[in-house]
N, C-alpha and C positions, 0 to 999 in steps of 0.2 A: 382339651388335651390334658391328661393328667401324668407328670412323669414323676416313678417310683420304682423301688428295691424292685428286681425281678424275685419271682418267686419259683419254687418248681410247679407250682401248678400250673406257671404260665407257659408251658415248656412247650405244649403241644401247638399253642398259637403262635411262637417264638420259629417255630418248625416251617410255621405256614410262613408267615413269613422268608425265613432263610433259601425257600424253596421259589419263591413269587419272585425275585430280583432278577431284575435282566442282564446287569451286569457281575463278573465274578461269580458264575454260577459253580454249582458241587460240582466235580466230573463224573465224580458218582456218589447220590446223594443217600447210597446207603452209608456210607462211611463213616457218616456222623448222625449219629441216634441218640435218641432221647440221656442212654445211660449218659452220654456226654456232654452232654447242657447239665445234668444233674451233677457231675463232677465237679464243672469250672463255677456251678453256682454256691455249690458246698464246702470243696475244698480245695479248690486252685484260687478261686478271687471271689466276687462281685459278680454283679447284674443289672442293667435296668430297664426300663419298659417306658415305653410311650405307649397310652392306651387311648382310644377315642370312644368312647358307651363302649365300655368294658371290651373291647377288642385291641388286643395287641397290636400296634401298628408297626412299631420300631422295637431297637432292641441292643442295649449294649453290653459288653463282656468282658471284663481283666482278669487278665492270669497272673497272681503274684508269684508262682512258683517260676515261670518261665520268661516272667515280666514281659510279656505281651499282651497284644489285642488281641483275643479269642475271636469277636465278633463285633461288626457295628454295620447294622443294616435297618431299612426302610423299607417296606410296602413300596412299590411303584406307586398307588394309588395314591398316595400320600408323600411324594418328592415334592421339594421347594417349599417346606412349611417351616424350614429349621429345625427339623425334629433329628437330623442326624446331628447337625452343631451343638443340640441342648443335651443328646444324648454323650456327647464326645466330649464337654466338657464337665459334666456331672461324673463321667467316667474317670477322666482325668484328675478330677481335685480329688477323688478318693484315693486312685493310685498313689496320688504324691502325697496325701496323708499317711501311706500305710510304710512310705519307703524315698529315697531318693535316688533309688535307682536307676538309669535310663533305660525309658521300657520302647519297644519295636514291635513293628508291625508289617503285614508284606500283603500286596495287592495286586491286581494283574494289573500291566501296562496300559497306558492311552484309555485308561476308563475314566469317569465321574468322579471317581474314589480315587484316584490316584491325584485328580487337581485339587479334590476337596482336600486333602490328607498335607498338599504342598500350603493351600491356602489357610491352614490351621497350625503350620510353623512346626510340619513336622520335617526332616533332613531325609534323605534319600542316601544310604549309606552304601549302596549296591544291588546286584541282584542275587536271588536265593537260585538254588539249583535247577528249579522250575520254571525260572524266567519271572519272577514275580521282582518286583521293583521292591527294598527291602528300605522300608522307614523308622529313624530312630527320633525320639525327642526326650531332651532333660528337664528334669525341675525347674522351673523357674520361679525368684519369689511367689507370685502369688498363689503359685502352689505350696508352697510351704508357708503354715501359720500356724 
């Protein structure tokens, strides 16, 4: 497993991906298109990739403009390898490189993602207008260095 900057050429596998997830699927996965993987990777934040023989398996995303999680997803074929923990904390020490702002995130209820998200010391601040579970977490030293 090799994890690294995403880039946009990795966008179309980043897709395959974001679509293969059982939980937290798009309601409609036209909504999100390429132009917008190309945005948050250019000019909202960051990206990165877990790749296994050059295929995309994972894939994570920070928005510094709106200090959120844009994305943090897995292949199914590839849950319980740690590859979402390595991906969320590579994600993470950038963020807090970049700012100390406290950044949120929001996921549907009673999924994998919402225990992972508790089990990673992120705070559970309410719910968004969607019914999604809305998660904040701050800087902590070791993020800032």
């Amino acid at each position: 497993m090799i994890f690294r900057e995403a880039q946009v050429d990795d966008i179309p596998q980043m897709m395959v991906v974001r679509l293969a997830v059982r939980e937290n699927r798009l309601s409609d996965p036209t909504r999100v298109t390429a132009p917008h993987y190309v945005e948050y990777l250019t000019q909202r934040g960051q990206g990165w990739v877990c790749a296994v023989e050059n295929q995309v398996v994972g894939f994570a995303i920070a928005d510094l403009q709106d200090h959120n999680i844009w994305a943090l997803f897995v292949h199914p074929d590839f849950d319980g390898r740690g590859i979402g923990k390595q991906l969320h904390q590579l994600m993470l020490d950038w963020y807090f490189r970049q700012t100390t702002e406290t950044v949120w995130l929001s996921t549907a209820p009673s999924t994998r993602a919402e225990e992972f998200y508790r089990r990673q010391g992120w705070q559970e601040t309410g719910r968004t207008r969607s019914g999604e579970v809305r998660f904040e977490m701050c800087a902590w030293p070791s993020h800032i260095l």
